[in-house]
TORKOL-4160 file (C-alpha; in steps of 0.2 Angstrom, whole numbers, padded with zeros to 4 digits, m for minus):
421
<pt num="1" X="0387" Y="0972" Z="m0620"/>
<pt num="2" X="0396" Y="0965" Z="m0605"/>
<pt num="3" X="0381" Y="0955" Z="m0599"/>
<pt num="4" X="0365" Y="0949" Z="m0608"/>
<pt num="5" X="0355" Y="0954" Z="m0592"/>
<pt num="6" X="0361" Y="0972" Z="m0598"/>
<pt num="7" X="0349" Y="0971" Z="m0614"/>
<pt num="8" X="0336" Y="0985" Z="m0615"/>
<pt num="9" X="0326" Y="0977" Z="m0629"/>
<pt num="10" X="0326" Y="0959" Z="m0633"/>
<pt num="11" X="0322" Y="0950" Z="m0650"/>
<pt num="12" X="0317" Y="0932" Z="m0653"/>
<pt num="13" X="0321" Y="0925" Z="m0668"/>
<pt num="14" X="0335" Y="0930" Z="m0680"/>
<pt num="15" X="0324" Y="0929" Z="m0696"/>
<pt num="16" X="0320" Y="0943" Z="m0707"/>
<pt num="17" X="0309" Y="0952" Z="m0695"/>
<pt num="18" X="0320" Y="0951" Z="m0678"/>
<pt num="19" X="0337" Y="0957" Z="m0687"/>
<pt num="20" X="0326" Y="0973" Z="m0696"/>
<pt num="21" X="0320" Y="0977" Z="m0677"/>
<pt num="22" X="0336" Y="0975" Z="m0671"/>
<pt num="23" X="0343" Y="0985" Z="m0683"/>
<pt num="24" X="0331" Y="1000" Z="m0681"/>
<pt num="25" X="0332" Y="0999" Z="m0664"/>
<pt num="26" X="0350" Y="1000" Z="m0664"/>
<pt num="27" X="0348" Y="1016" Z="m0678"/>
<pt num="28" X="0338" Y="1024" Z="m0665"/>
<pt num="29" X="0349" Y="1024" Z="m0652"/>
<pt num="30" X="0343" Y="1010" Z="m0642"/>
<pt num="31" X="0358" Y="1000" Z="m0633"/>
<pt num="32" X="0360" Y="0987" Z="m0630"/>
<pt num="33" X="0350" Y="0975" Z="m0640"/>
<pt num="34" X="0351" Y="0958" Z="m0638"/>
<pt num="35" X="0345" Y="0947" Z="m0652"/>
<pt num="36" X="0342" Y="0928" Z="m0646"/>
<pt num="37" X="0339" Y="0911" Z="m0658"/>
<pt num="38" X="0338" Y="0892" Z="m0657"/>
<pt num="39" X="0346" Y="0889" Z="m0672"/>
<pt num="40" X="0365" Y="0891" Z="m0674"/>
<pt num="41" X="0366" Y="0905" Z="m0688"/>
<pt num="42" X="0355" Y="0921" Z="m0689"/>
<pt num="43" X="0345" Y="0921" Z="m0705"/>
<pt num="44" X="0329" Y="0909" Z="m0701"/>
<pt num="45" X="0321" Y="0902" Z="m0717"/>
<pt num="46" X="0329" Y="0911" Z="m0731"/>
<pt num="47" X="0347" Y="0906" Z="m0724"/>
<pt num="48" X="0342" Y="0889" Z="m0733"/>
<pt num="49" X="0335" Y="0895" Z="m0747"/>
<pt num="50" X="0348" Y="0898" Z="m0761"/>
<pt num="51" X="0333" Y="0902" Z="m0774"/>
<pt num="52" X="0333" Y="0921" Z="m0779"/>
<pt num="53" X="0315" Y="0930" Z="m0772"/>
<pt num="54" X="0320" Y="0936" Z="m0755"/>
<pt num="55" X="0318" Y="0954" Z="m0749"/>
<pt num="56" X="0311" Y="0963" Z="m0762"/>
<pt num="57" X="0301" Y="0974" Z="m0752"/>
<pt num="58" X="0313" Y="0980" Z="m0740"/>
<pt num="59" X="0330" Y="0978" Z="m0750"/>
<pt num="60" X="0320" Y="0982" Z="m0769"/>
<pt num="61" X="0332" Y="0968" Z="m0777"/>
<pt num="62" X="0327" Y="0952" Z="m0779"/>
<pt num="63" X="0340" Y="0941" Z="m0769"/>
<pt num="64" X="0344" Y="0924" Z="m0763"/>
<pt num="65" X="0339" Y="0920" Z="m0746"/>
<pt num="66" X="0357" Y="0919" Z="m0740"/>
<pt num="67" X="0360" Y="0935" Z="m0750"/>
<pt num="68" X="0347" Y="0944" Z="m0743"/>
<pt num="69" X="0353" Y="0938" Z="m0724"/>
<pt num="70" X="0369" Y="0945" Z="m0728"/>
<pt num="71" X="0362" Y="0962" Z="m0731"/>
<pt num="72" X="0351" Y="0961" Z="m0718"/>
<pt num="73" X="0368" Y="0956" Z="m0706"/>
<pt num="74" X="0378" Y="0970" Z="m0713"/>
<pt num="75" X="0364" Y="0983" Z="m0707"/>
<pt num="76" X="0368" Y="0978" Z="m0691"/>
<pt num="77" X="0377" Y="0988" Z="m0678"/>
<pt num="78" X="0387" Y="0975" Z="m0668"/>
<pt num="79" X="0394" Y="0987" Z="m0656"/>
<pt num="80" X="0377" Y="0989" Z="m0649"/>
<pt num="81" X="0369" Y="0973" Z="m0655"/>
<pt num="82" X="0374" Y="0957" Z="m0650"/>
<pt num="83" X="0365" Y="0942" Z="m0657"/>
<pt num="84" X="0365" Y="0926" Z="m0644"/>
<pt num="85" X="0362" Y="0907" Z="m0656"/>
<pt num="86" X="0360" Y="0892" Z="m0649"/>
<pt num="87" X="0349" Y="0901" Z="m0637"/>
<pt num="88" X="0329" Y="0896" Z="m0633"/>
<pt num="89" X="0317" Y="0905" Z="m0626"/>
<pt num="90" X="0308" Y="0896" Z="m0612"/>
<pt num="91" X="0293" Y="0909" Z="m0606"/>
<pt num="92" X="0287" Y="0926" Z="m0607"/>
<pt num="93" X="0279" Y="0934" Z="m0589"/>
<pt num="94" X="0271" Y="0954" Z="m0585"/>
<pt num="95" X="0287" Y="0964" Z="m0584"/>
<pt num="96" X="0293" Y="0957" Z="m0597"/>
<pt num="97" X="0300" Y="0946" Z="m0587"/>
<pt num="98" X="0309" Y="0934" Z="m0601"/>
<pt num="99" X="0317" Y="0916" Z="m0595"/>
<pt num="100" X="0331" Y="0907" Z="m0609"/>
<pt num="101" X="0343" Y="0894" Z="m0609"/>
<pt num="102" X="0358" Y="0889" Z="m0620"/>
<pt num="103" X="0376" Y="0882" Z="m0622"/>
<pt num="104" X="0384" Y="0901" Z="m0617"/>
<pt num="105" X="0373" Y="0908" Z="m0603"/>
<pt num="106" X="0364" Y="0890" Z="m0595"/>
<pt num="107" X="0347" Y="0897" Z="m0588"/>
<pt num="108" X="0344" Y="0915" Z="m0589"/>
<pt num="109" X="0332" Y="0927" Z="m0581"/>
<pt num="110" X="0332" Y="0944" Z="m0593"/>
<pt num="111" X="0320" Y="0958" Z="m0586"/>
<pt num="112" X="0323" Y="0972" Z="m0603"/>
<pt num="113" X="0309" Y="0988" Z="m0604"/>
<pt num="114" X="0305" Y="0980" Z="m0620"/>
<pt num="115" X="0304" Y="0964" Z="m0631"/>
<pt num="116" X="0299" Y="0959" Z="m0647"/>
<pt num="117" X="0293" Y="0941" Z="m0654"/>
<pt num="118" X="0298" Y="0937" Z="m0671"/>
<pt num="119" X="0298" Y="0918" Z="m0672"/>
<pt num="120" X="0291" Y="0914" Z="m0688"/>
<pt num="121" X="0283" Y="0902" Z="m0694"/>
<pt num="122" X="0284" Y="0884" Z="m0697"/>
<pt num="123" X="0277" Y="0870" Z="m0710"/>
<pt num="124" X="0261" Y="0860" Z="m0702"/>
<pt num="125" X="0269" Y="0839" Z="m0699"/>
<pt num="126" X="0262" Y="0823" Z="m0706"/>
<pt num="127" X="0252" Y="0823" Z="m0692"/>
<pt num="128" X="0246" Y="0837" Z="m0690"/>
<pt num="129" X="0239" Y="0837" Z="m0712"/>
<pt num="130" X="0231" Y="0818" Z="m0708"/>
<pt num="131" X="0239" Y="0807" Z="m0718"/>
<pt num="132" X="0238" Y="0790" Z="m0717"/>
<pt num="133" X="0250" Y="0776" Z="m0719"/>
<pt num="134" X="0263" Y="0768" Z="m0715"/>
<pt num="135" X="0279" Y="0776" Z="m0705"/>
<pt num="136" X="0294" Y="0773" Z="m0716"/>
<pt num="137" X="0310" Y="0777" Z="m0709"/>
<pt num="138" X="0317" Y="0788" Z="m0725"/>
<pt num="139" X="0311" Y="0797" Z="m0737"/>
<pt num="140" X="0297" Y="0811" Z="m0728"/>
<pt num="141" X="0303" Y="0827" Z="m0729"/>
<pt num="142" X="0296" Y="0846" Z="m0724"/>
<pt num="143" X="0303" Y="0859" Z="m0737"/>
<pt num="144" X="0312" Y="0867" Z="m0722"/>
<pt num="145" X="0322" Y="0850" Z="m0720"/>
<pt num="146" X="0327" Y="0846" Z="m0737"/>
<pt num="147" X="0335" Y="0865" Z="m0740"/>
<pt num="148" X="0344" Y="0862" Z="m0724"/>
<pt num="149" X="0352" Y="0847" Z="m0731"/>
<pt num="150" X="0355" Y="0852" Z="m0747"/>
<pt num="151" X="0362" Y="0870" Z="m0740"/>
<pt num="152" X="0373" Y="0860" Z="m0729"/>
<pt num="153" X="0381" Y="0848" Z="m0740"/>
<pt num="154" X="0372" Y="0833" Z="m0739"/>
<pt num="155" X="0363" Y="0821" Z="m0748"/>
<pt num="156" X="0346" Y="0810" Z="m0750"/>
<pt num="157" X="0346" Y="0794" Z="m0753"/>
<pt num="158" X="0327" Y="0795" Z="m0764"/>
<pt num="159" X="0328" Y="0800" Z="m0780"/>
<pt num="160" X="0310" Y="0804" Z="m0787"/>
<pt num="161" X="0301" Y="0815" Z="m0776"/>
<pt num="162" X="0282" Y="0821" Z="m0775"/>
<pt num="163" X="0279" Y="0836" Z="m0767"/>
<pt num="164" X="0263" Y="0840" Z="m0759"/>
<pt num="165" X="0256" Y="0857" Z="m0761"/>
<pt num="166" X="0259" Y="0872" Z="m0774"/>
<pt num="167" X="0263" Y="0887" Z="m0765"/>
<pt num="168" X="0279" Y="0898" Z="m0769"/>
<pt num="169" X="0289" Y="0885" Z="m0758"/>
<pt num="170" X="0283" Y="0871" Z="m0767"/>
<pt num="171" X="0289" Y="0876" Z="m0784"/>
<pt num="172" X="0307" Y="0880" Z="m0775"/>
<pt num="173" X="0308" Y="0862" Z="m0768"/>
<pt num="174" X="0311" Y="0860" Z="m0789"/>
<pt num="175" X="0326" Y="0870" Z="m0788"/>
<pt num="176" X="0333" Y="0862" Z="m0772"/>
<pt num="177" X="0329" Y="0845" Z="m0779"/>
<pt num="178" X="0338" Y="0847" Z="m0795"/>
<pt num="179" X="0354" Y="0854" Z="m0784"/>
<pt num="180" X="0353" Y="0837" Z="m0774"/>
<pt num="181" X="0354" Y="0828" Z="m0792"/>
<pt num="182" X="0334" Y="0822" Z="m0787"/>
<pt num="183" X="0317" Y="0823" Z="m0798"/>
<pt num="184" X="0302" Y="0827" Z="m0795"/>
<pt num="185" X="0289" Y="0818" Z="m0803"/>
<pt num="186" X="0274" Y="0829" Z="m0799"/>
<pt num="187" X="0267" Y="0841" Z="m0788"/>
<pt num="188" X="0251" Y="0836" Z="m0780"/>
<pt num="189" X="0237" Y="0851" Z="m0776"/>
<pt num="190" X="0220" Y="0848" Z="m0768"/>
<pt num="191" X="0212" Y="0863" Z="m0774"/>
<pt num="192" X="0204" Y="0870" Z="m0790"/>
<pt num="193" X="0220" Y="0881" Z="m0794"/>
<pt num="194" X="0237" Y="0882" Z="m0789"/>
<pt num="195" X="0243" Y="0891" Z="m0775"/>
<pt num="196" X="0255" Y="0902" Z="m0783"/>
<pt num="197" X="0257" Y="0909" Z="m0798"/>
<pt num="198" X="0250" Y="0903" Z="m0814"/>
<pt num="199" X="0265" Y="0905" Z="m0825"/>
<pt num="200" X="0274" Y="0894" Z="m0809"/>
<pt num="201" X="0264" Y="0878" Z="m0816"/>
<pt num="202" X="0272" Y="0882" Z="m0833"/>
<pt num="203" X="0286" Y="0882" Z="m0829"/>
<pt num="204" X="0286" Y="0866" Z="m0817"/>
<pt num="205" X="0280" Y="0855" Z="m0832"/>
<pt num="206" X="0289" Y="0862" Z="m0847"/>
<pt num="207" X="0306" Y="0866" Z="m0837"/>
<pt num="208" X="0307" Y="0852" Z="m0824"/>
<pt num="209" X="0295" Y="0838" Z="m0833"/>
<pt num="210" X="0283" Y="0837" Z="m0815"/>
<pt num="211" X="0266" Y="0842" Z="m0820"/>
<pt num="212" X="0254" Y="0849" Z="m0805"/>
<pt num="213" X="0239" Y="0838" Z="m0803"/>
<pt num="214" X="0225" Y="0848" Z="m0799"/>
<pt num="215" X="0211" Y="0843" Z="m0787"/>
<pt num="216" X="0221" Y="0827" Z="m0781"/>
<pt num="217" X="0223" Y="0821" Z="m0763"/>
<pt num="218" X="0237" Y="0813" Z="m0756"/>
<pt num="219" X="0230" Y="0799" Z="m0745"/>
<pt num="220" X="0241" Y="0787" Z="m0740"/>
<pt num="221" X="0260" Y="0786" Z="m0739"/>
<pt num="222" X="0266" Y="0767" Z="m0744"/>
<pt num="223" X="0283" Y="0761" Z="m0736"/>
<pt num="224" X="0287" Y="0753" Z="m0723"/>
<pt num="225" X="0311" Y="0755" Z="m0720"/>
<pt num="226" X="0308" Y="0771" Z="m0733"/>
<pt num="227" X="0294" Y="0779" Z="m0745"/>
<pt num="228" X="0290" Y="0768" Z="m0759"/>
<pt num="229" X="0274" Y="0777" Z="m0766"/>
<pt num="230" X="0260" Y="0787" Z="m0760"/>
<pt num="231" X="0241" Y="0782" Z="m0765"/>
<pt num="232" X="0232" Y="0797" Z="m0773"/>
<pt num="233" X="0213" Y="0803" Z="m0776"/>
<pt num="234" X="0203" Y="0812" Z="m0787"/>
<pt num="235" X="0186" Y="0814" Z="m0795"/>
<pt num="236" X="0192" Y="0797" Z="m0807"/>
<pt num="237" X="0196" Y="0787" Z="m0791"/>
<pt num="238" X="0213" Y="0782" Z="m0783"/>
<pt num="239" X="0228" Y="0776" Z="m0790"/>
<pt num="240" X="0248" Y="0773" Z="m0785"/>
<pt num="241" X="0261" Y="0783" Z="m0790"/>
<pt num="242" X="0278" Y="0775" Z="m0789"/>
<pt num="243" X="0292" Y="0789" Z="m0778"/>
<pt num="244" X="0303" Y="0786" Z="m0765"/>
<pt num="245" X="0300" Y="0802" Z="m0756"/>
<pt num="246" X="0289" Y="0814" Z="m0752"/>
<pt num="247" X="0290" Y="0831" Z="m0748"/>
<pt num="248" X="0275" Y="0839" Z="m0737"/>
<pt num="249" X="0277" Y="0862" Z="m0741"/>
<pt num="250" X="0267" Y="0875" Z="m0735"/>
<pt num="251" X="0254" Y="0871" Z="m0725"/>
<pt num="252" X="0261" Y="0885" Z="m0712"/>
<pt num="253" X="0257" Y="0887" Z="m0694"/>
<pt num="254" X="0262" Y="0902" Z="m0685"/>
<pt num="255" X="0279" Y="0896" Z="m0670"/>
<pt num="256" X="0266" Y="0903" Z="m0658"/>
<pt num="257" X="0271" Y="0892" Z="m0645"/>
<pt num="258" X="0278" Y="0904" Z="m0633"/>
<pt num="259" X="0266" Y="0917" Z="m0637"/>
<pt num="260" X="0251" Y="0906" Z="m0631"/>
<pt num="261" X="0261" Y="0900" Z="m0614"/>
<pt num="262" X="0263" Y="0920" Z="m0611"/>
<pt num="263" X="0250" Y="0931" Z="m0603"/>
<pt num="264" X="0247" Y="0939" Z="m0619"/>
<pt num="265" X="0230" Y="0940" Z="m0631"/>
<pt num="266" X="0230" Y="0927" Z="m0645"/>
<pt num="267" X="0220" Y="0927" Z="m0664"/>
<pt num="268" X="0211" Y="0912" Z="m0664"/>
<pt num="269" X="0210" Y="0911" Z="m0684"/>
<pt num="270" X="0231" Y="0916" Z="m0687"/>
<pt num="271" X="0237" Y="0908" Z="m0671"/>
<pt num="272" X="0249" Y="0922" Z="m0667"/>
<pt num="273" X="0246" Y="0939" Z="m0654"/>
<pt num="274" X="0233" Y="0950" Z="m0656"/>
<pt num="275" X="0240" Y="0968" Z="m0661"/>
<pt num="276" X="0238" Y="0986" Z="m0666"/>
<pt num="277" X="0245" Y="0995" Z="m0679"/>
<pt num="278" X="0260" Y="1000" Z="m0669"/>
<pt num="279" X="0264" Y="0980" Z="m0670"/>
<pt num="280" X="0261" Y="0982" Z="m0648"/>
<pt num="281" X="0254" Y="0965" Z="m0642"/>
<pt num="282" X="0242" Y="0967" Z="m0626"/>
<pt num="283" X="0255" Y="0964" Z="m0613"/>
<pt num="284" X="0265" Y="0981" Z="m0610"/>
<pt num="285" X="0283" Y="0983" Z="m0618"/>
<pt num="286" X="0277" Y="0966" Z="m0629"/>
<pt num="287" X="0279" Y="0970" Z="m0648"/>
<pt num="288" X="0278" Y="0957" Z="m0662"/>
<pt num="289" X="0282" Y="0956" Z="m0682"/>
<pt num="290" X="0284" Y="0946" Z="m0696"/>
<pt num="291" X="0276" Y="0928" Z="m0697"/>
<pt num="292" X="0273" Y="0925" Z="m0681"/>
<pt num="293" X="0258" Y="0935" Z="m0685"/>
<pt num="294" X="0251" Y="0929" Z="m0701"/>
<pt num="295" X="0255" Y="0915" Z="m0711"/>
<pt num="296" X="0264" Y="0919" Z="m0723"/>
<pt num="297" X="0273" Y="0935" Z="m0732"/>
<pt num="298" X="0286" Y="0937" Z="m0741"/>
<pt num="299" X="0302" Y="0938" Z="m0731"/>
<pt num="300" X="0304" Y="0957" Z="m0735"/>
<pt num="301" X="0286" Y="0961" Z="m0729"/>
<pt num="302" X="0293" Y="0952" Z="m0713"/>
<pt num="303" X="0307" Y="0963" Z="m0711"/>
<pt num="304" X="0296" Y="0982" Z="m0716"/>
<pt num="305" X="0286" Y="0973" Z="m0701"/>
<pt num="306" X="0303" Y="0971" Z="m0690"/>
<pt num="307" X="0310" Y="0988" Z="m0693"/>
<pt num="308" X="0291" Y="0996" Z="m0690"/>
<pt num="309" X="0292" Y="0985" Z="m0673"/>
<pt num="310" X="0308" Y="0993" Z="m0670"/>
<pt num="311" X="0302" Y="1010" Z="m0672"/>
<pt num="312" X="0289" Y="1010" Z="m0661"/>
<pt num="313" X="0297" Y="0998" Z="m0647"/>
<pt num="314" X="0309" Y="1015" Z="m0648"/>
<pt num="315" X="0293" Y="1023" Z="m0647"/>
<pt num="316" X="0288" Y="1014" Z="m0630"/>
<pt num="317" X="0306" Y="1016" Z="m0623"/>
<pt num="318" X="0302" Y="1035" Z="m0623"/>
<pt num="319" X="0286" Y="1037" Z="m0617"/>
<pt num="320" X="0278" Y="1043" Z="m0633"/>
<pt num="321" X="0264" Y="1028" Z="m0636"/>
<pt num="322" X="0244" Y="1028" Z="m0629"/>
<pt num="323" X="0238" Y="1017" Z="m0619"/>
<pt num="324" X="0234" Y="0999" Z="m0629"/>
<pt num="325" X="0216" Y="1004" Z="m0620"/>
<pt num="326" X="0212" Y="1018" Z="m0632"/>
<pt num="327" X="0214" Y="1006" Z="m0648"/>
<pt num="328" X="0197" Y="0996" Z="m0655"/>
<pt num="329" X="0195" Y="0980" Z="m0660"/>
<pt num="330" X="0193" Y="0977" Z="m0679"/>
<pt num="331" X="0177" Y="0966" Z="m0681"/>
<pt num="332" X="0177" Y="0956" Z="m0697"/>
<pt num="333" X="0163" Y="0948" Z="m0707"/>
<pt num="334" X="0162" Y="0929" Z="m0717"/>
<pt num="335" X="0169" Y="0926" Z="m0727"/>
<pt num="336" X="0185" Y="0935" Z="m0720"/>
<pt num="337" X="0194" Y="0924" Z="m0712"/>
<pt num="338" X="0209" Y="0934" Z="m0703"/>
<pt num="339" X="0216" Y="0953" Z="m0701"/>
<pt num="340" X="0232" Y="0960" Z="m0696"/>
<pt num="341" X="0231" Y="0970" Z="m0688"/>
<pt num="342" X="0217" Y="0966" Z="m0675"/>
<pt num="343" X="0217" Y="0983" Z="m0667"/>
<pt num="344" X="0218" Y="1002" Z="m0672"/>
<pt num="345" X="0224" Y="1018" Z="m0661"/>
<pt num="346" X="0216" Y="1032" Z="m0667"/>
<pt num="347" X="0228" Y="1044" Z="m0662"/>
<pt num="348" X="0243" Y="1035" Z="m0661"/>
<pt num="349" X="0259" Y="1045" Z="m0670"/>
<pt num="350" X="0269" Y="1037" Z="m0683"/>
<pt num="351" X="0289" Y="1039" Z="m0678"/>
<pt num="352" X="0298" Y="1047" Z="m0692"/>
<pt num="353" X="0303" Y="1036" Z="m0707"/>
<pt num="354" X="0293" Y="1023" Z="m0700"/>
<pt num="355" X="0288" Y="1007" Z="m0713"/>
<pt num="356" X="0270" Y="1011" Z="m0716"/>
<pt num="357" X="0258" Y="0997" Z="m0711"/>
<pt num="358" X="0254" Y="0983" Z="m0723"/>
<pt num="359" X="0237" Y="0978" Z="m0716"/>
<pt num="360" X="0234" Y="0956" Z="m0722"/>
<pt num="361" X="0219" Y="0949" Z="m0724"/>
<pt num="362" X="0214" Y="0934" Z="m0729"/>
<pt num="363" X="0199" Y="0924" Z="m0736"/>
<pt num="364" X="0193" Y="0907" Z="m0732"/>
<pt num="365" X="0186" Y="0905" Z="m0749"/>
<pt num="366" X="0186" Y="0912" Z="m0767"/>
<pt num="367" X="0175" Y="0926" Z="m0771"/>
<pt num="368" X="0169" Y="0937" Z="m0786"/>
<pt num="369" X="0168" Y="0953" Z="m0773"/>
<pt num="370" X="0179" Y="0968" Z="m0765"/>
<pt num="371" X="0183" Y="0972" Z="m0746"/>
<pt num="372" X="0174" Y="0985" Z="m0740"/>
<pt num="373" X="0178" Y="0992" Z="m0722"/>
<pt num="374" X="0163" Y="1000" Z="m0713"/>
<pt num="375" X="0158" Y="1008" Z="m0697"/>
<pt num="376" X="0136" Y="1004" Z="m0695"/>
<pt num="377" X="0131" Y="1011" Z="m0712"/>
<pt num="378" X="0147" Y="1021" Z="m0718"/>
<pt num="379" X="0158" Y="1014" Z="m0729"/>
<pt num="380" X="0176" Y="1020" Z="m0722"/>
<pt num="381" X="0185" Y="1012" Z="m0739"/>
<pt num="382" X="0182" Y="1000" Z="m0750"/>
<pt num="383" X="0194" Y="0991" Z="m0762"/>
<pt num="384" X="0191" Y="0985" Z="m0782"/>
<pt num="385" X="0177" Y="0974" Z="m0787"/>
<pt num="386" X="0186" Y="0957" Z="m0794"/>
<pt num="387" X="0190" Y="0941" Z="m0790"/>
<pt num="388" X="0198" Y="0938" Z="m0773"/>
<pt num="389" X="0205" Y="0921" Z="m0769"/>
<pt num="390" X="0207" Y="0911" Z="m0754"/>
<pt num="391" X="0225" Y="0911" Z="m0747"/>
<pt num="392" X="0231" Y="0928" Z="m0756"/>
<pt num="393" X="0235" Y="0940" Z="m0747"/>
<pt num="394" X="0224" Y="0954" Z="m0748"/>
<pt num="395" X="0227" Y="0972" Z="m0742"/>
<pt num="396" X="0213" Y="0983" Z="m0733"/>
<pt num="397" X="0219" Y="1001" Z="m0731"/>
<pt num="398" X="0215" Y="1004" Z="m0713"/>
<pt num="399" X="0223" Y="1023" Z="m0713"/>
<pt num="400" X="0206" Y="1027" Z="m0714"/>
<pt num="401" X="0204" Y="1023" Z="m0694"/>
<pt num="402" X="0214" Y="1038" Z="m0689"/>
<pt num="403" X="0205" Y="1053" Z="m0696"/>
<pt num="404" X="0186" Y="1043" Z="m0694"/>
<pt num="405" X="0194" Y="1036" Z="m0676"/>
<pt num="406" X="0192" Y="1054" Z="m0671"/>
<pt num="407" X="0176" Y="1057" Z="m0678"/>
<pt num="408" X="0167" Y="1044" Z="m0672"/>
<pt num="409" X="0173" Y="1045" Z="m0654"/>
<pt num="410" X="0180" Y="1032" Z="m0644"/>
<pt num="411" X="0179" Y="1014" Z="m0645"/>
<pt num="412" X="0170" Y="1013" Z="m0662"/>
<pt num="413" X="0168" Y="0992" Z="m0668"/>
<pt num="414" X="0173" Y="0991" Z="m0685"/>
<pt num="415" X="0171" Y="0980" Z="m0697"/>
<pt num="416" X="0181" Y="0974" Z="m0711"/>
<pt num="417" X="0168" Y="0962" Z="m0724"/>
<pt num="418" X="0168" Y="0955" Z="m0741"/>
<pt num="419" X="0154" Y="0964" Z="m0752"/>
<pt num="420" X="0145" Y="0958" Z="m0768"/>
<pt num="421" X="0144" Y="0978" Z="m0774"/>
């Protein structure tokens, strides 16, 4: 690539997600691609991430992040793809029309036939959770943060940690802990249950000594120059609990911020683009994958998502997709509280060797129940009866769509509900 105004297709974001698309854009014969990131290495969160678990869907081995971005790297064809760190995207305009600035090209106007968000996601702040206190200096730390530090070489200066939340990334803020010769004296979940998986809690205690406590609420941070203990409720009251650092996981938003400034449809429950299943946002030559779009899969889910992007970006290049007119909205019923995607093409054709489409839903409470997709009174599918929990993923088989799409005529509003049965 001589110039990066040359691109025919740009990626944002060098995560899981962007370098699959880039990759199976690249496979498909589309040159040149142009792959831009803020960061200073491609790779996004699993590059910090030396725990094995990354990439099992798309690779089938179950990989260190760094491992896994390595692999995703040597996928890449370099003659025809050319990946540009360092490198923000400022805004997104009808065309696409797509304005960047970094330390190698200053301020850049691209105008590519086709483009494709992957930015990810991100943990929610301090501020942004509510938690009261005092501001010290030291000693606060997003999961995301202290991986980079330990990845890096560097070191903390606290030495008994609480971590706050009990999702996969929580319990891996153990292993970057005890690689940073640092403790962690208990995990702290406001809910019933933890987030992840039972035998995870297990493990935390009997391997690492930090127990998880179970409907407790972080709900003040004490510490003035740096952490010096956080006050903690449950249903026996408050009470201190001594650390000198504490590290705030999960809890993710969607890095939707360019998304929402662009002239494109945004899910108000996920925060990312509305899409159909051909991963096509509602502004033309506008695709997006991965995390931007739900919060969160794993980081091989992310990248079948890129590589399904990829193919029908490729798809769009030749002229081969309907109008984002002929798809229907997906309507969903309480207690659902989000799907992905939002939209369905009846008579859209599936590129050959294409990753097939892993719908996500989520609830926004547990349920004894099953998902059941319905068009009026006819039930389209439905899945097993059992117990469905809040912030699982859950997966609606929306294939379905196609062969009733046609049935039903155009412009059918489904639904996709939670059902007693």
């Amino acid at each position: 690539m001589n110039d990066v105004g040359d691109a025919r297709v740009v990626v944002i974001g060098a995560g899981p997600a962007g370098l699959a698309a880039a990759s199976r854009l690249a496979r498909s014969g589309v040159s040149p691609v142009l792959v831009v990131d803020r960061d200073d290495a491609p790779g996004g969160l699993p590059r910090y991430c030396r725990h094995p678990g990354f990439g099992w869907h798309y690779t089938h081995r179950f990989e260190s992040g760094p491992k896994f971005v390595r692999r995703l790297m040597h996928g890449i064809d370099r003659t025809n793809v050319r990946l540009l760190m360092k490198t923000t995207a400022l805004s997104i305009e009808e065309g696409p029309v797509l304005k960047v600035t970094g330390p190698e090209i200053g301020n850049a106007t691209l105008r590519p036939d086709a483009l494709i968000l992957a930015t990810g996601i991100l943990e929610r702040s301090r501020g942004a959770r509510l938690i009261p206190g005092d501001r010290p200096a030291e000693g606060v730390f997003s999961t995301g943060l202290l991986q980079q530090i330990e990845t890096r070489g560097g070191k903390i200066a606290s030495r008994r940690l609480i971590v706050a939340g009990s999702e996969h990334v929580s319990f891996s803020v153990l292993l970057t802990a005890r690689h940073l010769g640092v403790r962690v004296i208990a995990l702290i979940e406001p809910g019933p249950r933890i987030a992840s998986f039972p035998i995870a809690s297990l493990a935390s205690r009997l391997v690492f000594g930090a127990p998880v406590l179970l409907g407790t609420h972080i709900t003040e941070i004490v510490g003035r120059d740096k952490v010096e203990a956080v006050i903690v409720e449950d249903d026996r009251g408050a009470r201190r609990m001594e650390c000198d650092g504490v590290v705030l996981t999960a809890d993710w938003v969607v890095d939707s911020k360019l998304a929402e400034a662009a002239p494109l449809t945004i899910d108000a429950a996920t925060g990312g683009p509305v899409i159909d299943q051909a991963m096509r946002t509602s502004l033309p030559g506008v695709f997006a994958a991965g995390n931007l779009l739900h919060p969160v899969e794993a980081s091989g889910i992310a990248a079948l998502e890129g590589e399904r992007a990829g193919a029908f970006a490729d798809a769009y290049l030749r002229d081969e997709l309907p109008d984002w007119e002929d798809s229907t909205p997906i309507g969903i019923d309480t207690p659902v509280r989000y799907l992905v995607p939002q939209r369905w093409a009846p008579y859209l054709d599936e590129p050959d060797a294409t990753p097939r489409l892993r719908a996500s839903a989520q609830l926004s409470e547990d349920r004894r129940s099953r998902l059941v997709l319905r068009k009026g009174n006819a039930v389209l599918w439905q899945g097993r009866f059992g117990s469905l929990r809040a912030r699982r993923q859950l997966r609606p088989k929306l294939e379905s769509l196609t062969a009733e799409g046609c049935r039903l005529g155009d412009g059918p509003v489904l639904s996709v509900e939670a059902n007693g049965g």
